[in-house]
Every structure is written in C-alpha cells, then in structure tokens.
MIGU-381192 format. One record per residue (C-alpha): residue number from 0; residue in one letter; x, y, z. Coordinates in nm, 2 decimals. Each point is the difference from the previous one (the first is absolute). Layout:
residues N
+-----+---+--------+--------+--------+
|   k | r |     xx |     yy |     zz |
+-----+---+--------+--------+--------+
| NUM | a |      X |      Y |      Z |
...
+-----+---+--------+--------+--------+
end
This chain:
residues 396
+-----+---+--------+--------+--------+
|   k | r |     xx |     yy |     zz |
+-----+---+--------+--------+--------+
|   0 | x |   4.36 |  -3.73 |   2.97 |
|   1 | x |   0.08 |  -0.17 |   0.29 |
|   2 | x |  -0.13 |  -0.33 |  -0.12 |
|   3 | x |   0.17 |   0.02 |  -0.33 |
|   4 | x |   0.35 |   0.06 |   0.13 |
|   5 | x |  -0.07 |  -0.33 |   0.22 |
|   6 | x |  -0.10 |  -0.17 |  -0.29 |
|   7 | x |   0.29 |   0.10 |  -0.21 |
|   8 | x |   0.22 |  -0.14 |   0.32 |
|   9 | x |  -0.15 |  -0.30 |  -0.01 |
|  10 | x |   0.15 |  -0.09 |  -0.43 |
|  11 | x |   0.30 |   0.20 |   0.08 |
|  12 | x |   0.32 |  -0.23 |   0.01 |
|  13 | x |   0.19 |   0.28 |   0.20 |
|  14 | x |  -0.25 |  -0.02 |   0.28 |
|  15 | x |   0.01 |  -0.40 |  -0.02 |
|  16 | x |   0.35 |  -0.01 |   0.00 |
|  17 | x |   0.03 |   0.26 |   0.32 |
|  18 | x |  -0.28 |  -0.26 |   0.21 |
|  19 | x |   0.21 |  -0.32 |  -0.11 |
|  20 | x |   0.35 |   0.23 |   0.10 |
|  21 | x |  -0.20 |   0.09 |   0.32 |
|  22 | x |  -0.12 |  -0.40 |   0.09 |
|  23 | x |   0.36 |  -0.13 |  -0.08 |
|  24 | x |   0.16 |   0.19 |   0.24 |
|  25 | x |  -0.27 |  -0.09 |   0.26 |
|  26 | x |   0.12 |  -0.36 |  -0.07 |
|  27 | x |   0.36 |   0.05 |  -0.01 |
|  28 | x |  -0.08 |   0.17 |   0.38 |
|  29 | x |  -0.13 |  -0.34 |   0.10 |
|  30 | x |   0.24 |  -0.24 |  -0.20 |
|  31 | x |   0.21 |  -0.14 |   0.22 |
|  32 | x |   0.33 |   0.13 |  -0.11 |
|  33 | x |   0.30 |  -0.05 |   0.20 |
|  34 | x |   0.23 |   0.31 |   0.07 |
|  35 | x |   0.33 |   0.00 |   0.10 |
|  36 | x |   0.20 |   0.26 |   0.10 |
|  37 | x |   0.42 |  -0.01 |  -0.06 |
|  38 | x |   0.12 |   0.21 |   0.24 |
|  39 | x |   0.40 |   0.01 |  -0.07 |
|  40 | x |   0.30 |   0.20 |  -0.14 |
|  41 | x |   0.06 |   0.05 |  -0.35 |
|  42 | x |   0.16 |  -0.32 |  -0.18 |
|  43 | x |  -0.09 |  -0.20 |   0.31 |
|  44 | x |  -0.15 |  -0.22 |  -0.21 |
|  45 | x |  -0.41 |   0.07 |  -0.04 |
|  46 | x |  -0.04 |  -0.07 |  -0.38 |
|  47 | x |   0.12 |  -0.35 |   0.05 |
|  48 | x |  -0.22 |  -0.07 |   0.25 |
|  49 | x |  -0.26 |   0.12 |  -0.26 |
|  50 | x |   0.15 |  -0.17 |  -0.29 |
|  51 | x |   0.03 |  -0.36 |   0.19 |
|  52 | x |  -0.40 |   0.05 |   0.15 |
|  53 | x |  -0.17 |   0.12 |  -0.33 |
|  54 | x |   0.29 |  -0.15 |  -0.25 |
|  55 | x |  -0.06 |   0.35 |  -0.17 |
|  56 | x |   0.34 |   0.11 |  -0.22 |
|  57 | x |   0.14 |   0.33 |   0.19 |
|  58 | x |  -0.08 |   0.23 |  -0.28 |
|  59 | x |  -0.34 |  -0.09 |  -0.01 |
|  60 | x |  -0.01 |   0.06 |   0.39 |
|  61 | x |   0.19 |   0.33 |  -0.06 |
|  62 | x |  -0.20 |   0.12 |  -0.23 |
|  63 | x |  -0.32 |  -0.09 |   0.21 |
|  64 | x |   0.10 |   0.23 |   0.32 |
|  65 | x |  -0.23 |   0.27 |   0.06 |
|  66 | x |   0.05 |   0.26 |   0.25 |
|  67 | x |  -0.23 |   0.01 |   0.30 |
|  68 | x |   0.13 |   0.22 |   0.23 |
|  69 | x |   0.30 |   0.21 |   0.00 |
|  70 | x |   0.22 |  -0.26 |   0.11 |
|  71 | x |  -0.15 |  -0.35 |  -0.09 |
|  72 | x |  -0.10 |  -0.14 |  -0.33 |
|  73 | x |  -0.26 |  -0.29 |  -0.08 |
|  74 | x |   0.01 |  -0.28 |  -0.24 |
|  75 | x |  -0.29 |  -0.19 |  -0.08 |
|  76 | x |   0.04 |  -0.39 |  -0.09 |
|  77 | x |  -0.10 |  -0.07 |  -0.31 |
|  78 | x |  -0.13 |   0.33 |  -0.05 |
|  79 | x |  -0.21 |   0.33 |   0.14 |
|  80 | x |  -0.31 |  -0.13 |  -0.11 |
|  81 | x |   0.00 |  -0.37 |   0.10 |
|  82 | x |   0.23 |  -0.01 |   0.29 |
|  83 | x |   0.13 |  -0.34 |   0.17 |
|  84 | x |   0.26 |   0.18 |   0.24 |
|  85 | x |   0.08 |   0.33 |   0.06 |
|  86 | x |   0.34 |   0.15 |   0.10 |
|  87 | x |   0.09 |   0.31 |   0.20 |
|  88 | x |   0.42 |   0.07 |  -0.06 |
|  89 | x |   0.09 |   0.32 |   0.24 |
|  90 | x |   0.25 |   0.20 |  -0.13 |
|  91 | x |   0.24 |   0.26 |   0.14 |
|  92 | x |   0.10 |  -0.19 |   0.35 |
|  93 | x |   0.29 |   0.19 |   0.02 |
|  94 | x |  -0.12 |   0.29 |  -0.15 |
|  95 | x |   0.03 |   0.27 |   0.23 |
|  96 | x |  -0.37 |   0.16 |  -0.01 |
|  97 | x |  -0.14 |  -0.38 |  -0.01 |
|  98 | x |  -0.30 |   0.02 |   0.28 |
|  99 | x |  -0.14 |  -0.34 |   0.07 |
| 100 | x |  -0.32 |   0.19 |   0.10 |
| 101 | x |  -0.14 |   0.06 |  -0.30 |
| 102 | x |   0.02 |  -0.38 |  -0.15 |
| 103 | x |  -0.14 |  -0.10 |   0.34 |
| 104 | x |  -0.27 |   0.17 |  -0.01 |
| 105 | x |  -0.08 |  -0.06 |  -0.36 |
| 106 | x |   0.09 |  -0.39 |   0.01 |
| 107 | x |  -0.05 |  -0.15 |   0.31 |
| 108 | x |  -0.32 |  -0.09 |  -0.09 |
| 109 | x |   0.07 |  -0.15 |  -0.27 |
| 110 | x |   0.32 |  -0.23 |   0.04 |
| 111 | x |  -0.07 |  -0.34 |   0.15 |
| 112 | x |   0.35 |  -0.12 |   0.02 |
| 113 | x |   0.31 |   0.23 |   0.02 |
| 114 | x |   0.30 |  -0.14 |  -0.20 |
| 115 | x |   0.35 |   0.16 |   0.17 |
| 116 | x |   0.30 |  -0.07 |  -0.26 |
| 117 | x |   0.30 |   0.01 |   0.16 |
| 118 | x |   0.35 |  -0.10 |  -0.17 |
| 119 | x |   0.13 |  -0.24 |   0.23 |
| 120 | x |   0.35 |   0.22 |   0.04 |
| 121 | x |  -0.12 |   0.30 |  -0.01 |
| 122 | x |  -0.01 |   0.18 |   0.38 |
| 123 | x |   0.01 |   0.39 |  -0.10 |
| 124 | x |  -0.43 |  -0.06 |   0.08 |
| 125 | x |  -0.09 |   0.29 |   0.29 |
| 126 | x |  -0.24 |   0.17 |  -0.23 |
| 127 | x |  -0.18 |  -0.31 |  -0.15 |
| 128 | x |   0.02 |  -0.12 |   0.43 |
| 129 | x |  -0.13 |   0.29 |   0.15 |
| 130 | x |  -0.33 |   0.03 |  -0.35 |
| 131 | x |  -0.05 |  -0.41 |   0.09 |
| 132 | x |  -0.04 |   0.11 |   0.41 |
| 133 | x |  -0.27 |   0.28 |  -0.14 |
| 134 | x |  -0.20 |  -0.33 |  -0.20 |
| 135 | x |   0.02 |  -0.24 |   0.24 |
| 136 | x |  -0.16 |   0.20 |   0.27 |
| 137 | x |  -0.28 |   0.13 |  -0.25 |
| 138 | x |  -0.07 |  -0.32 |  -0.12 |
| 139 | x |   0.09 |  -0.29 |   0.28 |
| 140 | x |  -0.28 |  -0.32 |  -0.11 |
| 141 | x |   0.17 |   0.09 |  -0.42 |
| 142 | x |   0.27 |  -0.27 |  -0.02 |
| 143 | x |   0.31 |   0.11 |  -0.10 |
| 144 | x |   0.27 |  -0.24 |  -0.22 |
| 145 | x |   0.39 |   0.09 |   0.02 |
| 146 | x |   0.12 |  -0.06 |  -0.27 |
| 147 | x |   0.41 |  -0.03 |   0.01 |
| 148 | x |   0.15 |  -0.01 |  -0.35 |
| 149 | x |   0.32 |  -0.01 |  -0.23 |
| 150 | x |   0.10 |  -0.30 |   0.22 |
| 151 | x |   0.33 |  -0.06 |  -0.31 |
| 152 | x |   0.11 |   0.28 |   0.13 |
| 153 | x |   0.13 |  -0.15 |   0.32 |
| 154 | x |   0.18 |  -0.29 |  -0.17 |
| 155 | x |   0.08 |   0.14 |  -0.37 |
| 156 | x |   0.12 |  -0.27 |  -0.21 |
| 157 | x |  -0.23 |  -0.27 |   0.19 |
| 158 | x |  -0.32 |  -0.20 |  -0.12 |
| 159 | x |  -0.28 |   0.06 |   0.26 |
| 160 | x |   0.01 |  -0.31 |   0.29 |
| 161 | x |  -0.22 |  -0.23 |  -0.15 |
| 162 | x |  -0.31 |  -0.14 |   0.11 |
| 163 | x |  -0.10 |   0.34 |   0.19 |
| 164 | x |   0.10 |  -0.01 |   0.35 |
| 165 | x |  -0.18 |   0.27 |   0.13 |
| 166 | x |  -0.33 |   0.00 |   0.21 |
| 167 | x |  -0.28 |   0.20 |   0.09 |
| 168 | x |   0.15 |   0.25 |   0.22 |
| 169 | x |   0.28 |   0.00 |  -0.27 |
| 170 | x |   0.26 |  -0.22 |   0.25 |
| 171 | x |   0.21 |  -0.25 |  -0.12 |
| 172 | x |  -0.06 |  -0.32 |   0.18 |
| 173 | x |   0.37 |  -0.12 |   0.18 |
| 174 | x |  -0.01 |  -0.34 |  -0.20 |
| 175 | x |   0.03 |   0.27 |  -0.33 |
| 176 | x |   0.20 |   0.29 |   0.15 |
| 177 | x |   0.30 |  -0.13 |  -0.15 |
| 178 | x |  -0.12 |   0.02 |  -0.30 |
| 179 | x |  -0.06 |   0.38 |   0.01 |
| 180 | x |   0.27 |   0.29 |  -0.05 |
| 181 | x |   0.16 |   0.07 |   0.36 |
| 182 | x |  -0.04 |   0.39 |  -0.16 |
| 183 | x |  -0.37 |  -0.06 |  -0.10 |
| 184 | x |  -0.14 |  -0.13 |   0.32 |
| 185 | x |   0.17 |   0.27 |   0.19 |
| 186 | x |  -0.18 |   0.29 |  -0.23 |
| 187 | x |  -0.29 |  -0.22 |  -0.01 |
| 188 | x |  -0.02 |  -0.01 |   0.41 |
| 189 | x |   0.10 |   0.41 |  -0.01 |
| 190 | x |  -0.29 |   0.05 |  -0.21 |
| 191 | x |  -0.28 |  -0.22 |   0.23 |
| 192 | x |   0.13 |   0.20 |   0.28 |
| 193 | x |  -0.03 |   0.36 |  -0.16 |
| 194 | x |  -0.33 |  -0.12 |  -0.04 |
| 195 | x |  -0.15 |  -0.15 |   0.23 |
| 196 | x |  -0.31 |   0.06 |   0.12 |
| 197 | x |  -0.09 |   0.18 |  -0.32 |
| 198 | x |  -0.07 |  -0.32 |  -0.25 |
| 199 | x |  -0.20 |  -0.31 |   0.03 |
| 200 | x |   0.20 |  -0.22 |  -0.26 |
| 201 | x |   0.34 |   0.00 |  -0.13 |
| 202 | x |   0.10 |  -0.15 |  -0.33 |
| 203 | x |   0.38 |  -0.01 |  -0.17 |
| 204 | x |  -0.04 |  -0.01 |  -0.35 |
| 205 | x |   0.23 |   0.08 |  -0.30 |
| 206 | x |  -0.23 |   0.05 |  -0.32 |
| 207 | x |   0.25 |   0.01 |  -0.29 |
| 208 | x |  -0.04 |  -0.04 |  -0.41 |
| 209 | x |   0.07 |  -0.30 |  -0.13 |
| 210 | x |   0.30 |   0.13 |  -0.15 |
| 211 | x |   0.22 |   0.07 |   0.31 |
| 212 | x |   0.06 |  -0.36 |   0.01 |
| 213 | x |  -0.16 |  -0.12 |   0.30 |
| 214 | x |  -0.13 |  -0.36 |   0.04 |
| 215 | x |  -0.34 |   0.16 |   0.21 |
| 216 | x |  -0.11 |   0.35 |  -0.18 |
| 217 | x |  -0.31 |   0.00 |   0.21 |
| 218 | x |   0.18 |  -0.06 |   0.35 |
| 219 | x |  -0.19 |   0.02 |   0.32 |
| 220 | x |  -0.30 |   0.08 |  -0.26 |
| 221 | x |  -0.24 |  -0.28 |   0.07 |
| 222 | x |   0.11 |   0.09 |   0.36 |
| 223 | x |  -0.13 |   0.39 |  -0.04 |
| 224 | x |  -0.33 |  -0.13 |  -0.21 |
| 225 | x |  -0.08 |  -0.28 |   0.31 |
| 226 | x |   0.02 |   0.34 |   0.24 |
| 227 | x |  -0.20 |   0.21 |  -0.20 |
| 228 | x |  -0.29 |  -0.28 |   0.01 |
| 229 | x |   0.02 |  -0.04 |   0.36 |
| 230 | x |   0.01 |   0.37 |   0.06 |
| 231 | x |  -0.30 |   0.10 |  -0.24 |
| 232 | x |  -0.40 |   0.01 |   0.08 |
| 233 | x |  -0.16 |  -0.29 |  -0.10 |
| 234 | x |  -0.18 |   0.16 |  -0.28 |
| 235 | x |   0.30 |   0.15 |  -0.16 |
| 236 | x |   0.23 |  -0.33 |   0.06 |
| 237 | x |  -0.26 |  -0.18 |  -0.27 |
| 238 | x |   0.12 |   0.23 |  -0.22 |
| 239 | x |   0.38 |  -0.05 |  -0.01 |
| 240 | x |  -0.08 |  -0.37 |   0.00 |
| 241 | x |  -0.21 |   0.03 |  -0.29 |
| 242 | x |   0.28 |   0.15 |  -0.18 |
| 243 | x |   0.30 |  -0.23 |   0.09 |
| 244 | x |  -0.22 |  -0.31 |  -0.08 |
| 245 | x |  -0.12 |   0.14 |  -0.34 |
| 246 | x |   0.34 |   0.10 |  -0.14 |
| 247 | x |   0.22 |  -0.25 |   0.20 |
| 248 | x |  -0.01 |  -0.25 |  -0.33 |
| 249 | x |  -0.02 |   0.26 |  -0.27 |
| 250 | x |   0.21 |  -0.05 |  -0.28 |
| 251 | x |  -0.15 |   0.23 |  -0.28 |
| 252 | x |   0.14 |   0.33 |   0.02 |
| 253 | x |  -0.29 |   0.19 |  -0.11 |
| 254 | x |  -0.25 |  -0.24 |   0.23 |
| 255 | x |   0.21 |   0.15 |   0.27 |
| 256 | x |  -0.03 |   0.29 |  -0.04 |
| 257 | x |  -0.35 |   0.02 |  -0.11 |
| 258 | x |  -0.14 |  -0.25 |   0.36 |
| 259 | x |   0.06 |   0.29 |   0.27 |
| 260 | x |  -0.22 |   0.20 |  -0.23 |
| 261 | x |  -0.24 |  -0.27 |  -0.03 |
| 262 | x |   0.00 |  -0.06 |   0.36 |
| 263 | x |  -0.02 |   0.36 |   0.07 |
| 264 | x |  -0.35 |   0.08 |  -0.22 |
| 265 | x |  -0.14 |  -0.36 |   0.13 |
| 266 | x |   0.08 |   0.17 |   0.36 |
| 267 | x |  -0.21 |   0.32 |  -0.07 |
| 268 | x |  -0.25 |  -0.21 |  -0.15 |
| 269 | x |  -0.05 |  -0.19 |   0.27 |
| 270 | x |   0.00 |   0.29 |   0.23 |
| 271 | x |  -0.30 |   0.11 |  -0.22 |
| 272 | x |  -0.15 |  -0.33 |   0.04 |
| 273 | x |  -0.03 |  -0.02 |   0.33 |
| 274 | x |  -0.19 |   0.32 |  -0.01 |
| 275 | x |  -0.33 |  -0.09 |   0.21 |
| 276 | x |  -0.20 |   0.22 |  -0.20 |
| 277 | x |  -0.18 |  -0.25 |  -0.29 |
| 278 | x |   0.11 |   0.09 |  -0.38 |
| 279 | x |   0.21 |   0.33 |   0.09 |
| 280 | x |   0.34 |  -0.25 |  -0.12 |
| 281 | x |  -0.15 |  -0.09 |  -0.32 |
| 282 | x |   0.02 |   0.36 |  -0.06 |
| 283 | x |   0.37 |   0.00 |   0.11 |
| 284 | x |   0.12 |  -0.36 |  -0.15 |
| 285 | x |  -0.04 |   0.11 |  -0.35 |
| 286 | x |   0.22 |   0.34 |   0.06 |
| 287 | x |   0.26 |  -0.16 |   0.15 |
| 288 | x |   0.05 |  -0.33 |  -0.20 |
| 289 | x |  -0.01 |   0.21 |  -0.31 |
| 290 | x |   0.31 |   0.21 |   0.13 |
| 291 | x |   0.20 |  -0.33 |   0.12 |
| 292 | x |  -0.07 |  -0.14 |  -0.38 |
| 293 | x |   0.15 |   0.30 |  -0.11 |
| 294 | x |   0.31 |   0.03 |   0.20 |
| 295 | x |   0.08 |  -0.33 |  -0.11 |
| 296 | x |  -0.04 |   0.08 |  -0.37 |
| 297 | x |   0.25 |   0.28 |   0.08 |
| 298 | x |   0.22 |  -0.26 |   0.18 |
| 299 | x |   0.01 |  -0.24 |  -0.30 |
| 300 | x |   0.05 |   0.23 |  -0.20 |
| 301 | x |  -0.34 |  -0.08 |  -0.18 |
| 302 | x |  -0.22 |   0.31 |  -0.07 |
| 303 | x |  -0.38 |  -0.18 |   0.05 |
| 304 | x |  -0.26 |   0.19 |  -0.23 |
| 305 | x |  -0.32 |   0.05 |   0.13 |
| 306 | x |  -0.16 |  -0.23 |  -0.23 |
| 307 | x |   0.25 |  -0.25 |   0.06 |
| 308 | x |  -0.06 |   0.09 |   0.40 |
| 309 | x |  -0.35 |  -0.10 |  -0.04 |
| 310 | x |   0.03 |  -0.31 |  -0.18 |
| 311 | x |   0.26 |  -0.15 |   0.27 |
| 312 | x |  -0.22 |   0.11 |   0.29 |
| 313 | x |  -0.32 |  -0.15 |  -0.13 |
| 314 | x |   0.20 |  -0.34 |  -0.07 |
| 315 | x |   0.05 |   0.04 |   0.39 |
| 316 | x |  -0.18 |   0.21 |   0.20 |
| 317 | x |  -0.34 |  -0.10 |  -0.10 |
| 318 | x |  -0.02 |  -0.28 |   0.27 |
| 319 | x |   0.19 |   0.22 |   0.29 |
| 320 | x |  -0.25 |   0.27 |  -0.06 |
| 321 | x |  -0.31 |  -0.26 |   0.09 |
| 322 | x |   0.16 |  -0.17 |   0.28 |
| 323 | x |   0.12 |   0.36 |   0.17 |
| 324 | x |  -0.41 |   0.13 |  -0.04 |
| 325 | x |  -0.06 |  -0.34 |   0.18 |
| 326 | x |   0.17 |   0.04 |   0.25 |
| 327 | x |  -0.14 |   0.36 |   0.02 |
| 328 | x |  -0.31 |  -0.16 |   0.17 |
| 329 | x |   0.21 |  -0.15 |   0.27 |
| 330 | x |   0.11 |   0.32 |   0.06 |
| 331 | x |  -0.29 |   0.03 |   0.22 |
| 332 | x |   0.13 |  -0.22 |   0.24 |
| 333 | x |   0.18 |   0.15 |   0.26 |
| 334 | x |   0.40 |  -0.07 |  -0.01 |
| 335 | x |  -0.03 |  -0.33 |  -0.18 |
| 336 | x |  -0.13 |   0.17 |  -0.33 |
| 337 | x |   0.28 |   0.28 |  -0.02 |
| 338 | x |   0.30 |  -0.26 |   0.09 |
| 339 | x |  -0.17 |  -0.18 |  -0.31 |
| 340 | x |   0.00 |   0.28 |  -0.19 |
| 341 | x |   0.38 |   0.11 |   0.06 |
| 342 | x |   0.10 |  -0.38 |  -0.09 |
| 343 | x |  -0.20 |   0.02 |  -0.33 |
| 344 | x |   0.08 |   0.37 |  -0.10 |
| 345 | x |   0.39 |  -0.05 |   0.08 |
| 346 | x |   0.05 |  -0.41 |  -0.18 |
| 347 | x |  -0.22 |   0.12 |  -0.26 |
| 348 | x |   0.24 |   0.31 |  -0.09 |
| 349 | x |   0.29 |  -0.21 |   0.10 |
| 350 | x |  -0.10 |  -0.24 |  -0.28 |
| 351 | x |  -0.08 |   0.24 |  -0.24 |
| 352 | x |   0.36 |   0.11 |   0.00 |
| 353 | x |   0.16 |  -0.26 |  -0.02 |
| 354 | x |  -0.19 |  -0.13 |  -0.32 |
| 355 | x |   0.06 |   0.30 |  -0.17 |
| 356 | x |   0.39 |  -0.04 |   0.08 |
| 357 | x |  -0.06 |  -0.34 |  -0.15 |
| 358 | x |  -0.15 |   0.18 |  -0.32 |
| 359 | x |   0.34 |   0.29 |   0.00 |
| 360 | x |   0.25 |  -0.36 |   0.02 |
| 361 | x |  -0.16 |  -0.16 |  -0.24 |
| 362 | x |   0.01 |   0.26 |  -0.24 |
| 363 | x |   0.38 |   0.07 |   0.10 |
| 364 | x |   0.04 |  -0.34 |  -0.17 |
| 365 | x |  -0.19 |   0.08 |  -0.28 |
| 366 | x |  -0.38 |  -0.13 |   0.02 |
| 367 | x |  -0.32 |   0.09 |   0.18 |
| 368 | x |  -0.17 |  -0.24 |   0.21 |
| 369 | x |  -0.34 |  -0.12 |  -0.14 |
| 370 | x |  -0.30 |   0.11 |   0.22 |
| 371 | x |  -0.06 |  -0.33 |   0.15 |
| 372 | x |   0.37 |  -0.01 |   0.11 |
| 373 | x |  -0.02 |   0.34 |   0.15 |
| 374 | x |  -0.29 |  -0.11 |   0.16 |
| 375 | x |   0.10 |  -0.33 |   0.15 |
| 376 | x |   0.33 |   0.21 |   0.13 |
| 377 | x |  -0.23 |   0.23 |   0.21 |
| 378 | x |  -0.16 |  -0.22 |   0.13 |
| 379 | x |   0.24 |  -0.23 |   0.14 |
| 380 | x |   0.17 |   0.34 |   0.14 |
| 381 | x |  -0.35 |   0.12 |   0.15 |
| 382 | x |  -0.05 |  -0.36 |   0.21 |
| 383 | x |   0.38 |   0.02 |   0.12 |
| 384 | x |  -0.03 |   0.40 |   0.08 |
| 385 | x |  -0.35 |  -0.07 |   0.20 |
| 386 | x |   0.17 |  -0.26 |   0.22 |
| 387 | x |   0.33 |   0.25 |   0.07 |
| 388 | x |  -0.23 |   0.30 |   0.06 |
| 389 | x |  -0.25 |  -0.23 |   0.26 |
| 390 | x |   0.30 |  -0.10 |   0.12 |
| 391 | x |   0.16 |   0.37 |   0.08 |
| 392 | x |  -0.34 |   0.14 |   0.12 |
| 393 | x |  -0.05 |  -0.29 |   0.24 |
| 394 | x |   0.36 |   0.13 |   0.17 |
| 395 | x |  -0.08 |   0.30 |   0.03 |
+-----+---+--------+--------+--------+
end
C-alpha cells in the first residue's frame, strides 16, 4: 500500500505543485532581495519614497501591504512571488501600546538599511527618538539613511533652490547657503542635531506629484537612490541597479510595468541556476518561466491558452532548453560551472520575457509576429541579457 500511495504522489499535480511551492521559496531565501525598513510617523512621507524607488502607482502599493507583525506591514516589489525589493512600513509610532521590541526582534535580521522619514518641520519626534535609540544600539554595522522631507513646507509658495545644494551629510555648502530658506536650514540643522549619532546619512528631499507644480517632483531623489547604493551589500546593490538601468528609458506603459516582473522571475531563475547540484534547475526553470509567461498574459490583458502557450514556447524555448542542459555538465566544475549557470538560467528567462511582451504589443496593434520574427527578437534579447547578467554576477 505503501508503494502505491508513493506512486500515486508521484502523477499527482497537488503533490508537484507543493515541491515546486517548497523549492521557490528556498530560492526566494537566497535571492538577493534588498529590504528596507521606513521607520517614521504617519504621513511622514514613506509611500513616496516607495513610489519614486519602484515607480509603483500608490494604490497598487496600498493594496500590496501585508501585515507582518502587529505593528509593521510588508510590501513586496513587483510582487510576493518574484520580489525585487521588500519594504517594512512601522505603524503606530505614536500609538501608545507601540513596543519597538517586538519589530526588533522579528526584523532586525532582516533589514539591511533602515529608512527614518522625517518631515523636515516637524519636532513633536520623542517617541520615534527614543524607538530609533532602541535600533541603533541593536543593530550598529546596519546603516541608517535620514531622510528629512516636506522641504515646501518651509518656504510655501517657492520652487525648490535649483541645482540641489545639499551634500552628503545633508549641509549646504556656504557658496549655496544663500540660496536656501533662512527657516529651512535652521529646522534642517535642529533636525541633524536631534539626531546625531543615531544615522549614517542625511538626505532633504521633497517628493511631490507632478501636479503640485513644482519644477523638480523627484527632489533630492537621485540624491536618496545614490545613498541607498552606497549603503547596501554588494549583492543586493546589483539589484537596484539592474532595475534603474532597465526602466530608466522605458516609454511603453505596459513594458514598464511588465520589466520588474521580468527582472524579478529572471532573478529566481538565476538563483536556481546557480544551484551547484547538476540538472536540479532544469527541474525548476520550466515552473517558474511558465508562471512569469502567465503573469504577463494577465498584465496585457491577453488570456494565453495552453495550446497557444505551447506553440509560443516551442518557437523559443527549444534552443534555451539545449544550451541550459549544456551547461549542466559544467556544473561539475566547482564555482565556475554554477556562476555559468546563474548567467544562462537568469538571460535566458530575462529574454523569454521580453519576447513575449513583444508578442502582447504587437497584438495591441493588431497582428502577430511570424515565428521567425519572434524568434530573431529572443534572440537579440538573450545575447544583450547574457552580457547584463555576466556583468551583475561578476560584481557581486
């Protein structure tokens, strides 16, 4: 009976489905996924640091909060399953039954940089002072970013001082103090000082919708995104980089939003690439390409059959499949053979994504691309992927 029930397992798609389930989140454990965690009062301006770092619409990232302790909330960029960047947003600063304890204890593993949002002329801060004291001693080598915000405020009916004139330490230099509010650098030097001792960077920044009129929406943003690089791991810096030079020329609004998903399925699939065990990915590659195909289908608003699903990744896949079980063998080489595999396993997905985005466009406008079109696309995708994904596992 025993043997029977084992053989049923094997053809049954519940227990395939629970193993795949069970390797992915193996993988997601050793993707390197950034995590930051906004520490600030409510309105202090956390959802558009979000906004400007993912270029996510608020909804979306409202809507993608998910409780994780009693007190903090995590959003996953693009998604849960794929993740680029993670989020942690605690809640309830000022609450009065707010205990710091119990987020430290449950994230201080996993945060690598702490994001404090502070509106620049906002001094009623003893709680969020005396939590920050309680993080900085748990955690002294995690860098911590100060981020002042709501600069306007301090000079309402101004543009921002144009170019930026703040540094790193978030001083104006004298040759630019006069272009500064007299009101902002005092709340600006109140602020440093409240602080001191308990942040590693400052950045001013004022990150407002295009609407409000301001020549700079994204002020002191670049600024904030240059910070984060610096402060990040290696490893997880490759990552934001990835992402700002994919999307930085985008145009397309649905090839926006459909590249962090891309880039987040090529990521696991490289994580299961580099796998040093031989032909264990080719048993994860097919799972997880097959669910990034689909999520885009959703995304374009193009329902893919599975006959139709079959037909596309043939025209494609054929050739990726070979070259991954070649470099299989190479696998046996330590080190060399599962950097190999990562680069292969993550251009090869990368490139698969993008052709099929190619096919949704195209029939947006109103054809299908012929075969040999399709095929030409993926592969011009696949030669420029392999070069960016050498590229990032070399810097790692």
């Amino acid at each position: 009976m025993d043997i029977l029930q084992r053989f049923k397992q094997m053809f049954s798609s519940r227990e395939r489905d629970s193993a795949f389930q069970e390797r992915l989140e193996r993988l997601r454990a050793k993707a390197p996924v950034p995590v930051f965690w906004l520490f600030g009062k409510t309105q202090s301006g956390k959802t558009s640091i979000i906004k400007f770092l993912t270029g996510a619409e608020e909804a979306e990232i409202g809507q993608g909060f998910r409780p994780c302790t009693r007190f903090t909330r995590e959003y996953h960029f693009p998604g849960p399953e794929a993740p680029l960047l993670t989020f942690l947003d605690t809640r309830g600063l000022d609450e009065p039954g707010y205990d710091a304890a119990e987020d430290l204890a449950s994230l201080d593993g996993r945060a690598h940089v702490v994001i404090v949002t502070v509106k620049a002329l906002d001094h009623a801060l003893e709680n969020l002072h005396n939590h920050l004291r309680i993080i900085r001693r748990r955690g002294k080598q995690r860098p911590i970013v100060l981020a002042l915000t709501c600069l306007h405020e301090a000079y309402p009916g101004r543009q921002h001082p144009l170019p930026y004139p703040f540094g790193k330490d978030g001083n104006v230099a004298e040759d630019r103090s006069a272009d500064v509010s007299a009101d902002l650098l005092r709340t600006l030097a109140a602020q440093r000082e409240r602080f001191a001792g308990l942040f590693d960077h400052a950045v001013p920044l004022d990150l407002t919708p295009p609407a409000e009129g301001f020549h700079e929406p994204a002020y002191g943003g670049p600024e904030l995104k240059e910070t984060l690089l610096e402060s990040l791991p290696s490893a997880y810096r490759q990552t934001l980089l990835t992402l700002d030079e994919a999307t930085g020329e985008l145009q397309d609004l649905y090839a926006a939003r459909a590249l962090p998903y891309i880039i987040g399925y090529s990521s696991l699939a490289a994580s299961a690439g580099a796998i040093p065990i031989p032909w264990v990915d080719l048993l994860l590659l097919p799972g997880i390409q097959t669910r990034m195909i689909y999520h885009l289908a959703r995304l374009y608003g193009q329902p893919l059959s599975g006959e139709r699903f079959v037909e596309l990744a043939g025209t494609l896949g054929l050739g990726m499949v070979v070259r991954q079980a070649a470099r299989e063998v190479v696998k046996f080489i330590p080190v060399v053979g599962s950097v190999a595999g990562a680069a292969l396993a993550g251009a090869a997905t990368f490139a698969l994504g993008k052709a099929f985005c190619f096919y949704y466009s195209a029939v947006h406008k109103g054809h299908a691309p012929a075969a040999e079109e399709l095929r030409r696309y993926y592969q011009e995708q696949l030669a420029h992927a392999e070069a960016m994904w050498k590229k990032r596992e070399e810097a790692r």
